[in-house]
C-alpha positions as CSV (number, residue, x, y, z in Angstrom):
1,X,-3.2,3.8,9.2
2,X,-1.1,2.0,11.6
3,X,0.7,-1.2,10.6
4,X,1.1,-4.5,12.4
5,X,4.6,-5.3,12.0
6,X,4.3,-7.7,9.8
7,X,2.2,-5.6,7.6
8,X,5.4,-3.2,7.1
9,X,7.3,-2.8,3.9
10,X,10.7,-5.1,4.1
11,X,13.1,-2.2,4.6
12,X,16.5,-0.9,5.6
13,X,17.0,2.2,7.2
14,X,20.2,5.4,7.1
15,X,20.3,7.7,9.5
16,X,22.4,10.7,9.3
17,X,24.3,11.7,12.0
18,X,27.2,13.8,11.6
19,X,26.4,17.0,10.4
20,X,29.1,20.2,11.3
21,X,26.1,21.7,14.1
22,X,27.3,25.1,13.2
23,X,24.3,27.1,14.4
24,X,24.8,25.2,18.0
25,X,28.4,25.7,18.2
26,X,29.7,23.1,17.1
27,X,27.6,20.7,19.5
28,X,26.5,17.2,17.9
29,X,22.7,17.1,17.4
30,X,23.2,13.3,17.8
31,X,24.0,13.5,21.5
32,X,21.5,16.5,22.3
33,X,19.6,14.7,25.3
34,X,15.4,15.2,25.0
35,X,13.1,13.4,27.6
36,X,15.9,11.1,29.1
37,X,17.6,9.7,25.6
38,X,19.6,11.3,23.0
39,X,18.2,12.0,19.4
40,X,20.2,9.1,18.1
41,X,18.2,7.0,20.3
42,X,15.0,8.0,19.3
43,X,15.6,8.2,16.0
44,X,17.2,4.6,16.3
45,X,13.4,3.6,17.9
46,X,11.9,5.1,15.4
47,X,13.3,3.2,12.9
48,X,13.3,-0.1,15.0
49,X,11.2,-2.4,12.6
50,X,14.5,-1.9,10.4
51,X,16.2,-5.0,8.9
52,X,20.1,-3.1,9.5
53,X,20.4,0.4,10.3
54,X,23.5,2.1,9.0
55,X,24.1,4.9,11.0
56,X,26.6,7.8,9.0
57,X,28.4,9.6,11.9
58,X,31.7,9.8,13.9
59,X,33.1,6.7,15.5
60,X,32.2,7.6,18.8
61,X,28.2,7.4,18.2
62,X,28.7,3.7,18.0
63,X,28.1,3.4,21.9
64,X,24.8,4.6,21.6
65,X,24.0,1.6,18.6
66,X,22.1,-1.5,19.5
67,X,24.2,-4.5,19.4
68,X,22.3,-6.0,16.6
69,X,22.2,-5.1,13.2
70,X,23.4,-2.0,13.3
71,X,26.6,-0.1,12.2
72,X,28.8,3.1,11.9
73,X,29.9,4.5,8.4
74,X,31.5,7.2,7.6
75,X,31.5,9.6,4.6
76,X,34.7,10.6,2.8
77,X,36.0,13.1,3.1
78,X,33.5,13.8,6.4
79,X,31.6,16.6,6.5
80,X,30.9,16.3,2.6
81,X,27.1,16.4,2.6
82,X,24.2,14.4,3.2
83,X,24.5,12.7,0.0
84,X,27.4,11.8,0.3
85,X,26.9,10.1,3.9
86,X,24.1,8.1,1.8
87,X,26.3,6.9,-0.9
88,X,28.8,5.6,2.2
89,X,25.6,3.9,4.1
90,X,24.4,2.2,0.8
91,X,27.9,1.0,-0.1
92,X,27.8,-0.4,3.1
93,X,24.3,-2.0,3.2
94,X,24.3,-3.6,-0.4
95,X,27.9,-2.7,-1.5
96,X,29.9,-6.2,-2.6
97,X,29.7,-9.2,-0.5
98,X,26.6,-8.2,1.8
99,X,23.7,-8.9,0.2
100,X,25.7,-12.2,-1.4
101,X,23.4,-14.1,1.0
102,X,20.4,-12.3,0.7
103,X,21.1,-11.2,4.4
104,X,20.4,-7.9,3.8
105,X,18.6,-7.0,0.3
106,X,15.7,-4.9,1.2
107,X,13.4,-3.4,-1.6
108,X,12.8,-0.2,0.8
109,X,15.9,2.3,2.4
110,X,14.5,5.0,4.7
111,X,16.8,7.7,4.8
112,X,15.9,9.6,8.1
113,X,18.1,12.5,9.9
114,X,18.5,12.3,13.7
115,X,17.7,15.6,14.8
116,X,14.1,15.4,14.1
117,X,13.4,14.7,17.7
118,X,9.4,13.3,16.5
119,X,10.2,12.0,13.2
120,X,8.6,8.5,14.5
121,X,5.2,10.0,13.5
122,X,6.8,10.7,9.5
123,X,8.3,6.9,9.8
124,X,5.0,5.5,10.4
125,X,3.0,7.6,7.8
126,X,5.8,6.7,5.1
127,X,5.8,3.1,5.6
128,X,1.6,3.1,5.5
129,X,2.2,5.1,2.3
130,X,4.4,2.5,1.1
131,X,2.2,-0.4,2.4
132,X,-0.7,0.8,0.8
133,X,1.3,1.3,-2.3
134,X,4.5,0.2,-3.4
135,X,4.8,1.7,-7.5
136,X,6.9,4.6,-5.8
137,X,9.3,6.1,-3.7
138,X,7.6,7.8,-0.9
139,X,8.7,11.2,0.8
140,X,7.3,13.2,3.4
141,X,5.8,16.5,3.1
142,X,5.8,18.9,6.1
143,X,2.6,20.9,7.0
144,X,3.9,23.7,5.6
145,X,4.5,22.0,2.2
146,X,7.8,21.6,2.5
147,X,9.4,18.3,0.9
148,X,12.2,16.4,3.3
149,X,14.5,14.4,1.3
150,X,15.8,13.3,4.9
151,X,12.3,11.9,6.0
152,X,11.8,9.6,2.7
153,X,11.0,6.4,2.0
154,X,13.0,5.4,-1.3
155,X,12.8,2.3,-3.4
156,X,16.0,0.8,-2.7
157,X,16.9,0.2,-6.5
158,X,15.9,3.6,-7.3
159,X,18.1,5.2,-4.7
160,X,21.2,2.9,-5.7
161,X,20.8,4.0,-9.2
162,X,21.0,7.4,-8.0
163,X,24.4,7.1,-6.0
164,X,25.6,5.3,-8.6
165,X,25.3,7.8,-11.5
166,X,26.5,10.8,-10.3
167,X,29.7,10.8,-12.8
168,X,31.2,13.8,-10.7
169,X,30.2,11.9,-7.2
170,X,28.6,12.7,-4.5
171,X,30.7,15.2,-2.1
172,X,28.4,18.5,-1.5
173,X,25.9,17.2,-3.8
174,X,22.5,18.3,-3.2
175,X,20.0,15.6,-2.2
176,X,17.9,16.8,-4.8
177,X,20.9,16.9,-7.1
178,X,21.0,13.5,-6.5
179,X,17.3,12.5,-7.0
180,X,16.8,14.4,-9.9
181,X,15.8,11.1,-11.8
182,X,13.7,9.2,-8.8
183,X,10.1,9.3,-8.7
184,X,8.4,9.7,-5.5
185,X,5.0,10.9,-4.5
186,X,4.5,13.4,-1.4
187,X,3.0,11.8,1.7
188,X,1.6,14.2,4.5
189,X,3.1,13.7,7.5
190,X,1.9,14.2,11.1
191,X,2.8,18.3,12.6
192,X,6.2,18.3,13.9
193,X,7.1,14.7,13.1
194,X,9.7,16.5,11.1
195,X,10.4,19.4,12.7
196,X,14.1,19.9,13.1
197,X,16.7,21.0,15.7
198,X,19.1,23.4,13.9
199,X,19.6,26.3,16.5
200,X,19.7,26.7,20.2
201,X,15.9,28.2,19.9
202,X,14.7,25.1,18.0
203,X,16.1,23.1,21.1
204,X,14.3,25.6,23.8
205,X,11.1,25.0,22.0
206,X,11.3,20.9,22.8
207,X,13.0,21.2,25.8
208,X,16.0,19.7,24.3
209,X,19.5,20.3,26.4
210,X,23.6,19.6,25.6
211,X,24.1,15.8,26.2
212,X,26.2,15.0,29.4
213,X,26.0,11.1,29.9
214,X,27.7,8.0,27.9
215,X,26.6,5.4,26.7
């Protein structure tokens, strides 16, 4: 089912973008360059229908950020896990002061990583998912029936209760360490749409190449 946009759950979005990219040498996946942008970009369109995107990364991706309602963060100490980069990004969205004004309180936080160069297809299933109904957090389920806690859909309370009771915190915590007490229900999701780019060979297969532009 495809959604007009006003027909979309009211939602923020984190994107995770600053991963070590061991197994391609140390190269960012966020600048990896794939049909003319790099897979920040797309992932940024993919999530366009977002109220604020945080984006948890290294300074230097902020060139590639539109120039509205969207921001770097950065975990600490870096390199400390995905969770981690969440807990910085939701600190950021609905931490003291910013959602004083109701600016930016969302009931929905997609947490999306940025090497999943057709993760637009997963975006659009979760938010249908979502539409259709909104009782739980949603996550997507690859075709080979593998859960991605990085494609996900998650009720925006839920996921801030989560962060926030992790009494060791969050460095090198597992995601599914640290949604061990949110409910979410699988959603299929479209072949590929989260198909990720951790080695050079995942890259060949899409065509994907080293970065070698600015912003």
């Amino acid at each position: 089912m495809d959604l007009e946009p006003e027909q979309l759950p009211a939602f923020n979005a984190v994107v995770l973008a600053g991963g070590r990219s061991s197994r391609l040498d140390g190269v960012p996946k966020a600048g990896l360059l794939y049909n003319g942008q790099t897979l920040l970009e797309r992932t940024l369109e993919a999530v366009s229908h977002a109220g604020c995107v945080a984006v948890a990364g290294p300074a230097e991706l902020e060139a590639f950020l539109p120039r509205e309602r969207s921001f770097m963060v950065r975990e600490d100490p870096p390199f400390s896990g995905p969770a981690a980069a969440v807990g910085a990004a939701l600190s950021a969205l609905y931490g003291e002061g910013q959602t004083a004004d109701g600016s930016r309180a969302r009931p929905w936080t997609l947490v999306l990583a940025c090497d999943m160069p057709a993760s637009a297809g997963a975006v659009r299933a979760l938010l249908s998912e979502a539409a259709s109904d909104p009782a739980q957090s949603v996550m997507a389920r690859d075709s080979s029936g593998a859960l991605q806690p990085l494609a996900a859909l998650y009720r925006t309370a839920d996921l801030l209760r989560a962060v926030n009771g992790q009494p060791d915190g969050l460095e090198n915590l597992s995601m599914f360490r640290l949604l061990a007490r949110v409910q979410w229900r699988e959603v299929a999701v479209p072949e590929g749409s989260t198909a990720d780019v951790d080695t050079w060979a995942d890259a060949g297969k899409w065509g994907i190449r080293p970065g070698n532009r600015t912003a």
